[in-house]
GUZAZA-727920 format. One record per residue (C-alpha): residue number from 1; residue in three letters; y, z, x. Coordinates in steps of 0.02 Angstrom, whole numbers, padded with zeros to 5 digits. Example, Ala and Ser with C-alpha at 12.3 -4.5 7.8 and 13.67 -1.06 7.14 Angstrom:
! GUZAZA-727920
{num->1	residuo->ALA	yy->-00225	zz->00390	xx->00615};
{num->2	residuo->SER	yy->-00053	zz->00357	xx->00684};
This chain:
! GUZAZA-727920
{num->1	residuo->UNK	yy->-01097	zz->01310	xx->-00219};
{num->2	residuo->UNK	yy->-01108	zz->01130	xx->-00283};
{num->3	residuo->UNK	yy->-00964	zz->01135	xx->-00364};
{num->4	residuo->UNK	yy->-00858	zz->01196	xx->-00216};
{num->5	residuo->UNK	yy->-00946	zz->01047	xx->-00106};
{num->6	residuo->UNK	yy->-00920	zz->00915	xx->-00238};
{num->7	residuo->UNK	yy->-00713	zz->00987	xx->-00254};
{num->8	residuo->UNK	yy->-00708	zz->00990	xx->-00064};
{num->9	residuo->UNK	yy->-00773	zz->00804	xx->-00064};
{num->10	residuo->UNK	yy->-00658	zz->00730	xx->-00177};
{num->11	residuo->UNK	yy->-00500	zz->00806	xx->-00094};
{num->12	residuo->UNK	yy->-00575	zz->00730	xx->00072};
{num->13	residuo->UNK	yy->-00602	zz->00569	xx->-00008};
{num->14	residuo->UNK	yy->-00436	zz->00569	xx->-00115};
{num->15	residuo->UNK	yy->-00331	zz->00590	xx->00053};
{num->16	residuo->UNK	yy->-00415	zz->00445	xx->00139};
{num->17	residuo->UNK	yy->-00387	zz->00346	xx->-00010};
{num->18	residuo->UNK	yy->-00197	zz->00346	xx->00012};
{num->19	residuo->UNK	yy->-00234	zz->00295	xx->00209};
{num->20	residuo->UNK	yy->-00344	zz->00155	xx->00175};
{num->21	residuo->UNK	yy->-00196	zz->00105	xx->00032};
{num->22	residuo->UNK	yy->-00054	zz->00111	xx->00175};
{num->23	residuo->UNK	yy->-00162	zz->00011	xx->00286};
{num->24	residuo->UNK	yy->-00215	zz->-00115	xx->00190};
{num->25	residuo->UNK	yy->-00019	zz->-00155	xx->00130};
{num->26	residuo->UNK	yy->00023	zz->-00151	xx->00308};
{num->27	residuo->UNK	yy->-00091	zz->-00265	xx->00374};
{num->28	residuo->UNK	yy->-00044	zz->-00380	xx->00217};
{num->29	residuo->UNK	yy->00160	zz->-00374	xx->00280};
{num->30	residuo->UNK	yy->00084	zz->-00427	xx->00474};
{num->31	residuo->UNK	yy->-00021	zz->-00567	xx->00417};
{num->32	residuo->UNK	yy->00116	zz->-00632	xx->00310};
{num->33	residuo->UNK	yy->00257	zz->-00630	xx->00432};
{num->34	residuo->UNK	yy->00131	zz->-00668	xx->00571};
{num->35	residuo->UNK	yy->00099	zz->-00832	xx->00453};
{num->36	residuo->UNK	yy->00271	zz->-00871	xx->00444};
{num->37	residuo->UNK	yy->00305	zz->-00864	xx->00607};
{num->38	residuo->UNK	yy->00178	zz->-01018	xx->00642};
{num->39	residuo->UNK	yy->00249	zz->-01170	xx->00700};
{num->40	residuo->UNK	yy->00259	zz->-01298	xx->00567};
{num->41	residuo->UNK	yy->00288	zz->-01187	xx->00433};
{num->42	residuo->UNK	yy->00419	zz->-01295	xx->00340};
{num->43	residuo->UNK	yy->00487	zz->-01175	xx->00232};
{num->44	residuo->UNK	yy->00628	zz->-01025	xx->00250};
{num->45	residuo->UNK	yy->00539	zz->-00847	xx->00274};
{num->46	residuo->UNK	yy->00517	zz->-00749	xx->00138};
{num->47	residuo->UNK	yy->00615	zz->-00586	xx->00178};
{num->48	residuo->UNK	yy->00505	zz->-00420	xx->00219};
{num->49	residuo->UNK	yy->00439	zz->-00330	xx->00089};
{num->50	residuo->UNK	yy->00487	zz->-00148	xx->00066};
{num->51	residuo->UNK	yy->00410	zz->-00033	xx->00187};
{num->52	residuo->UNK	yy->00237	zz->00081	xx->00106};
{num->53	residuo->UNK	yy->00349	zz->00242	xx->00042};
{num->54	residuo->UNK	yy->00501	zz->00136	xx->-00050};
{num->55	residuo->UNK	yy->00336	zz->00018	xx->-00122};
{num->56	residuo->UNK	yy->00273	zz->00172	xx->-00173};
{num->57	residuo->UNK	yy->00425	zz->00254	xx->-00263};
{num->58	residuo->UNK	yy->00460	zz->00070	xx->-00334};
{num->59	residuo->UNK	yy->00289	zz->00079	xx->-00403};
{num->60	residuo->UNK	yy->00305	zz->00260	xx->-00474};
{num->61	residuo->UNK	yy->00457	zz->00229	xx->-00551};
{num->62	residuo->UNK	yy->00415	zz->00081	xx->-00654};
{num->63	residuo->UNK	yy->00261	zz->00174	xx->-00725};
{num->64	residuo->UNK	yy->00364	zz->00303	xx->-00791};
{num->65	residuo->UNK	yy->00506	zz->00202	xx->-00877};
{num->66	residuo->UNK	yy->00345	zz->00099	xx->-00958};
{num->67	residuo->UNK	yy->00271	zz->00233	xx->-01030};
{num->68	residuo->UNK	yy->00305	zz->00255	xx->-01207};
């Protein structure tokens, strides 16, 4: 029965992992653009970053051509 719990647990936790991931790259894109948006901020904006998914396939990608 502990072992069923524990399973159940981690594929809870696993799935709010990826959340809390999307979030916190979101809210990282805002504050940026929100920050560049500020009056006084002398230099050109920095384009957008890629949106959470393509970030994600990016970041995939590159893992697998680096693996030996």
């Amino acid at each position: 029965m502990r072992t069923v719990a524990s399973l159940l647990l981690v594929t809870v936790l696993s799935g709010c992992n990826t959340a809390a991931e999307r979030l916190v790259y979101e809210g990282i894109r805002q504050e940026n653009a929100r920050q560049q948006a500020q009056p006084g901020h002398d230099t050109a904006p920095d384009p957008a970053g890629p949106d959470f998914d393509a970030y994600t396939k990016e970041r995939q990608r590159l893992q697998k051509e680096s693996r030996p």
